[in-house]
C-alpha positions in Angstrom: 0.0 0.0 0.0 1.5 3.2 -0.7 2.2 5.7 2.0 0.2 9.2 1.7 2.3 12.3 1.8 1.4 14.5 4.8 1.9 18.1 3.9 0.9 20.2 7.4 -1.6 23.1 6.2 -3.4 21.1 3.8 -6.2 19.7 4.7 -9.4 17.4 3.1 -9.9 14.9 0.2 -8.8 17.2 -3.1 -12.0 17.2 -5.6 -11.4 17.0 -9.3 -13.6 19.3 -10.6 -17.0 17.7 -12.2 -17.1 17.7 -16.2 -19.3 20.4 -16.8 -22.5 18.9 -19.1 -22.2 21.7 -21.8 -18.3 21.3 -22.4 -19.2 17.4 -22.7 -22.1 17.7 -25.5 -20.3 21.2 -27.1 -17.3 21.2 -29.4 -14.2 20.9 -27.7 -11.8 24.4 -27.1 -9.2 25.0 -28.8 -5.3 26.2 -28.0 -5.9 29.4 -29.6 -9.4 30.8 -27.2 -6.5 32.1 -24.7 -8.9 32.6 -21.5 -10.0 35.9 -20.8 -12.1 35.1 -17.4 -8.6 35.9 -15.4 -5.1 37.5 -15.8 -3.1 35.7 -17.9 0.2 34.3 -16.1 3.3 36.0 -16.2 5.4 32.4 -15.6 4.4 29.2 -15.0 7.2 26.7 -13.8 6.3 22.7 -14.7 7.8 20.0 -12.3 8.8 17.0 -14.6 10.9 13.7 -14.2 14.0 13.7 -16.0 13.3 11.0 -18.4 13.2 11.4 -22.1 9.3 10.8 -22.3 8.5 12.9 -18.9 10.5 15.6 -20.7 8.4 15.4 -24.3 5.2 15.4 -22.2 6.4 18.3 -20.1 7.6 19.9 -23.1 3.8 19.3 -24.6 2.4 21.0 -22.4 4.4 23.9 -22.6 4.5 24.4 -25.9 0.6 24.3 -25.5 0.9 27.0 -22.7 3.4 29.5 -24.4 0.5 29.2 -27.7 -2.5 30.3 -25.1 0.2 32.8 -23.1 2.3 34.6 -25.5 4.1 36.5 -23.0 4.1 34.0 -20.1 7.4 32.7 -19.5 7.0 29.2 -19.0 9.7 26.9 -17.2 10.7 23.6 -16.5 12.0 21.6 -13.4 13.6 19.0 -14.1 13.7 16.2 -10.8 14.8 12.7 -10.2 12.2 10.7 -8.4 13.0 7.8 -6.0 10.5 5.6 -8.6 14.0 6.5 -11.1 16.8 5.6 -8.4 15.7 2.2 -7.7 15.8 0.0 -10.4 16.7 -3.6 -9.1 13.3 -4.6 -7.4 9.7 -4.6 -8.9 7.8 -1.2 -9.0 4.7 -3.0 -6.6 7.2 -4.0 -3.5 9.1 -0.7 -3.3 5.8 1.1 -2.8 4.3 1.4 -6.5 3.7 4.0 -9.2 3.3 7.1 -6.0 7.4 6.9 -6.1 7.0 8.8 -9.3 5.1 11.7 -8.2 6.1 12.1 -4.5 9.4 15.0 -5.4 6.8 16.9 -7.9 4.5 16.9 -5.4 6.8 18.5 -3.1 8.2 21.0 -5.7 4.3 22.3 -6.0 4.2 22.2 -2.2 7.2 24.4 -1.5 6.1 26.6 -4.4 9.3 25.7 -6.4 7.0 24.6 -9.1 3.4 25.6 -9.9 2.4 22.7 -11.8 3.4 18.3 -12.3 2.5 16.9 -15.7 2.4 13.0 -15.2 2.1 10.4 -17.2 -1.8 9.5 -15.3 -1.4 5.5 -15.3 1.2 6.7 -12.9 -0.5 9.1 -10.4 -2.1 7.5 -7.0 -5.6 6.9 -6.6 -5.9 9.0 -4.4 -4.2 11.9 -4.0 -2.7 13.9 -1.1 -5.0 15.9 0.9 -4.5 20.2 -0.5 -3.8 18.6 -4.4 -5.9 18.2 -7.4 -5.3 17.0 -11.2 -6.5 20.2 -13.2 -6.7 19.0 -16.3 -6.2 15.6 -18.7 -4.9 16.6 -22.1 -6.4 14.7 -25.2 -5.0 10.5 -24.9 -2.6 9.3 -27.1 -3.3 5.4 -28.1 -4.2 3.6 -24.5 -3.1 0.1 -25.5 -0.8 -2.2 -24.8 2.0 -2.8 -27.4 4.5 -6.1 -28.2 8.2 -4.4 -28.7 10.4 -7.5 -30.2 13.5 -8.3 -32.5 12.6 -12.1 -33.5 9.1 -12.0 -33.5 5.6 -10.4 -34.1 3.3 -11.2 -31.9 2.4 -13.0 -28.6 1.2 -16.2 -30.3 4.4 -16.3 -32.2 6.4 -17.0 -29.0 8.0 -20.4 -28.4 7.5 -21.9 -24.7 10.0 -20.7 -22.6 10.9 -17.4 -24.4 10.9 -14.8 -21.8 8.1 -11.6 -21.4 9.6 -8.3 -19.9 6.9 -6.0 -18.0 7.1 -3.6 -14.6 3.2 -4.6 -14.6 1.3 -6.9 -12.5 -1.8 -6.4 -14.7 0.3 -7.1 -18.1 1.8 -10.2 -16.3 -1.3 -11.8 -15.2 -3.1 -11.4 -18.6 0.0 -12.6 -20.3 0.1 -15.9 -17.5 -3.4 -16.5 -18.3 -3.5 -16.5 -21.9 0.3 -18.2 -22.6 0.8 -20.0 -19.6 4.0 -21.4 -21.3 5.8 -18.2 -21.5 8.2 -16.9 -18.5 7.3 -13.4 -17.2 10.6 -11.1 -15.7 10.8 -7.8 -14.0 11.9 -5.1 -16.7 12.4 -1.8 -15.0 13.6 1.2 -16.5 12.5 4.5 -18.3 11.6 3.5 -21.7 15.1 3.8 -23.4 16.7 1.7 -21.4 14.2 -1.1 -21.7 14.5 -1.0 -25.1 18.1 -1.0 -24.4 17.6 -4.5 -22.5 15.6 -6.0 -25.5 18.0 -5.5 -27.5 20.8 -6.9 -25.8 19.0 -10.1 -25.5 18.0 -9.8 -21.6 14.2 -10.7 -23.2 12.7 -12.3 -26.4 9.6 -9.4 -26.3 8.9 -6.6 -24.4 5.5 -5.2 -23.4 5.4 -1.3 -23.4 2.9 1.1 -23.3 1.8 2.4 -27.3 1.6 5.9 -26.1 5.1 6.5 -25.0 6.7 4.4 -28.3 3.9 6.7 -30.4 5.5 10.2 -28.0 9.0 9.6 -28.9 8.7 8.9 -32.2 9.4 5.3 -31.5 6.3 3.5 -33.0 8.4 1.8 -35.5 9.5 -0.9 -32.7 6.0 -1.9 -32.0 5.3 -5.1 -33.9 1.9 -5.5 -32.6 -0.4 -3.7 -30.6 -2.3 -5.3 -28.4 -6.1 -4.9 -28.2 -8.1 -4.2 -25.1 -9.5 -7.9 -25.2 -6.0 -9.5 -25.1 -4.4 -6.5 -22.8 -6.7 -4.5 -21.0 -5.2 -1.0 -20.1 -4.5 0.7 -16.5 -6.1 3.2 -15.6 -5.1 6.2 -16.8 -2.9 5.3 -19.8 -2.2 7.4 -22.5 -3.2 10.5 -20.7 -1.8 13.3 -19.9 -2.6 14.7 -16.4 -1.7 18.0 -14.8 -1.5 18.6 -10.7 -1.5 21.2 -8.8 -2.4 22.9 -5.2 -5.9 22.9 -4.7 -5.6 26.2 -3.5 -4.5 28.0 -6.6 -7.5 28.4 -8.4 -5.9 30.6 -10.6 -3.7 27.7 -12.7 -7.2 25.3 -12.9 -8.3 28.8 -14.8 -5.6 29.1 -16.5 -5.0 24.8 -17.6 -8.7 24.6 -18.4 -8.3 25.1 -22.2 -5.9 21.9 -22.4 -8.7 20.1 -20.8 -10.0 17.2 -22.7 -13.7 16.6 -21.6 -13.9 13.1 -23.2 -10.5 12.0 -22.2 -11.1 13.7 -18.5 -14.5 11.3 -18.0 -12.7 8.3 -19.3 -9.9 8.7 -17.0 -12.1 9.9 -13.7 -14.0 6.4 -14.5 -11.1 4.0 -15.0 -9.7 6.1 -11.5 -12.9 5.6 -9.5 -13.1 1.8 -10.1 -9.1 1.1 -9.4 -9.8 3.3 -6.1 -12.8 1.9 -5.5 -11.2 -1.9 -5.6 -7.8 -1.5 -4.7 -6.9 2.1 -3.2 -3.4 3.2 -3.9 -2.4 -0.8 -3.5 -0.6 -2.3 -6.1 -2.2 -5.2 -7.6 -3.1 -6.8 -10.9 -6.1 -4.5 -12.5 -7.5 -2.9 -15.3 -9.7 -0.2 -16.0 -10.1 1.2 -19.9 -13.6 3.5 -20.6 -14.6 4.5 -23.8 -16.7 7.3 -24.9 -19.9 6.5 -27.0 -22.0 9.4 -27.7 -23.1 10.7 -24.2 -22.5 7.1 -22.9 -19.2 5.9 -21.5 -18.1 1.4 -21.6 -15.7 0.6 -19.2 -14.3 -2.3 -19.1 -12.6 -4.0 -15.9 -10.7 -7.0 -14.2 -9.2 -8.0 -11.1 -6.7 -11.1 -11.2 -4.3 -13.1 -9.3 -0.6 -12.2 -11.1 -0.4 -15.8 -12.0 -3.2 -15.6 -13.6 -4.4 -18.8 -12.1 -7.6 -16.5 -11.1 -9.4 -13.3 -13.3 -13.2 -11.7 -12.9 -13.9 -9.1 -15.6 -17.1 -7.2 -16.2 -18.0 -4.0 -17.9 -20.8 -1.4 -17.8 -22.1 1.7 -19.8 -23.1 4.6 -18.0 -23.9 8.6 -18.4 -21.1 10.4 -19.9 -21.3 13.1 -16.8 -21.0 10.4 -13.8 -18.5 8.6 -14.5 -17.0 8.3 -10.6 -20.5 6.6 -10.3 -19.9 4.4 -13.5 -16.6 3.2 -12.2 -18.0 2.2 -8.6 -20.8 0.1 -10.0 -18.7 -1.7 -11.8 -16.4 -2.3 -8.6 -19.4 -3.0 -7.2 -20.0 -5.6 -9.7 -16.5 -7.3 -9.9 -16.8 -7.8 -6.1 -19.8 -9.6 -6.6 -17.7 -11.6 -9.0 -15.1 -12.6 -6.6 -13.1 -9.5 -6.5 -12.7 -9.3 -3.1 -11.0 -12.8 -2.8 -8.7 -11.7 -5.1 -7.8 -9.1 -3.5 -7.3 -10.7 -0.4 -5.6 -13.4 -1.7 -2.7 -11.0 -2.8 1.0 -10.7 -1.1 0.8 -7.8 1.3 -2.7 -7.4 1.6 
């Protein structure tokens, strides 16, 4: 279970704010409708991980910024997170995807930053009390994709041939469908797994299609995975921009790179994960789709051997979708979810 920051001063649950109906069913804003409701900012400094891709996301929304705010100097701060400096033990026993966020979170509490943009597959559940994601920026591609040198896809691999993946939800799904194959720990920012590929370490490699797609990398992926074979965390593919939830100000001033569609999707997939597993660690997934003013998410809670799954879905309103992703909780528990979940190392 990952340990909440305390920041003295800060007080209550953080609300992300609810999509509003009419941005939902009206055309989306563009870049260039700089907002007039409020001062535009002089500077704006952006808290980012070092890594290549945290630096092309960070540099994305930037470049979006400096387009809305001509004369806003905008900045970036570059940190190393302790989810970076350890690399020789699985993600989920060293405290899980938090470890990424924790220094950002700090940089916007000390004021050395205003804003985070993360990578939102990564960001807690639930936040710290006194923070609040602002805005989700349009989703790149939220599958799954199947990074190898020999072959092409899944079903192409011999037994034995070895699977890299930091994810407990990839390695269950891959367990259950190829029991034959041998699943390793592959940690790393994205070059450096790619790196390990291609040294032989693995015979494939499963990565996430939006971060190959970012960095102009979508020539390695041989195959990309659909939903059915590789259902997506919550979050991926999205952008998602933090902040004090004090400074109403930057939610004014962020709004325009809000995504309505991409915002519900993600505040459904977040509200079942939270509503099943907290800020634990443990093999789920959570992918919504938008279908006119109805959203289909899709869900599943397994065992990482993938000896046990339950899956369900659910369609609901567009404009609830915290209450979308808790019925379907509500419906994997009645599946055997809780079991599961209780069944699992550490819980």
């Amino acid at each position: 279970m990952l340990e909440s920051l305390a920041f003295p001063g800060h007080t209550g649950e953080p609300r992300w704010p609810p999509v509003p109906r009419e941005a939902i069913a009206g055309p989306q804003q563009k870049d260039s409708q700089i907002v007039t409701a409020t001062q535009a900012p002089s500077r704006i400094v952006i808290a980012t991980r070092e890594s290549r891709l945290a630096l092309w996301q960070a540099e994305h929304v930037k470049a979006r910024l400096q387009t809305l705010y001509p004369a806003c100097k905008v900045e970036l701060l570059g940190m190393t997170t302790r989810g970076d400096q350890i690399l020789d033990r699985p993600l989920a026993k060293i405290g899980g995807k938090g470890l990424f966020v924790k220094e950002l979170e700090s940089a916007l509490f000390d004021r050395s930053a205003d804003i985070a943009v993360h990578s939102m597959k990564d960001v807690p559940m639930v936040l710290p009390p006194g923070f609040a994601l602002i805005a989700t920026a349009a989703r790149e591609v939220p599958l799954d994709a199947f990074v190898s040198n020999k072959y092409a896809t899944l079903d192409d691999l011999p037994p034995g041939a070895v699977v890299g993946t930091s994810s407990l939800r990839r390695e269950a799904q891959i367990h259950a469908q190829y029991p034959y194959l041998a699943v390793a720990s592959l940690r790393g920012n994205l070059d450096t797994r790619l790196r390990k590929l291609d040294s032989g370490d693995y015979d494939a490699i499963i990565l996430a299609a939006a971060g190959l797609t970012r960095l102009g990398l979508a020539a390695r992926i041989r195959a990309t995975l659909p939903a059915e074979a590789s259902l997506p965390a919550a979050g991926q593919g999205a952008l998602g921009i933090e902040a004090l939830a004090e400074r109403p100000d930057l939610a004014a001033w962020l709004a325009p790179l809000n995504d309505p569609i991409t915002e519900a999707c993600v505040r459904a997939e977040r509200a079942l994960s939270r509503a099943l597993a907290g800020s634990c660690e443990v093999p789920l997934g959570a992918y919504a789709q938008a279908q006119g003013q109805t959203l289909r998410l899709r869900g599943f809670v397994a065992m990482p051997d993938g000896s046990r799954i339950v899956r369900a879905e659910q369609h609901g309103a567009l404009a609830e979708p915290e209450a979308l992703g808790r019925a379907l909780a509500d419906e994997l528990r009645a599946q055997g979810a809780e079991e599961i979940l209780a069944a699992l190392p550490g819980a």
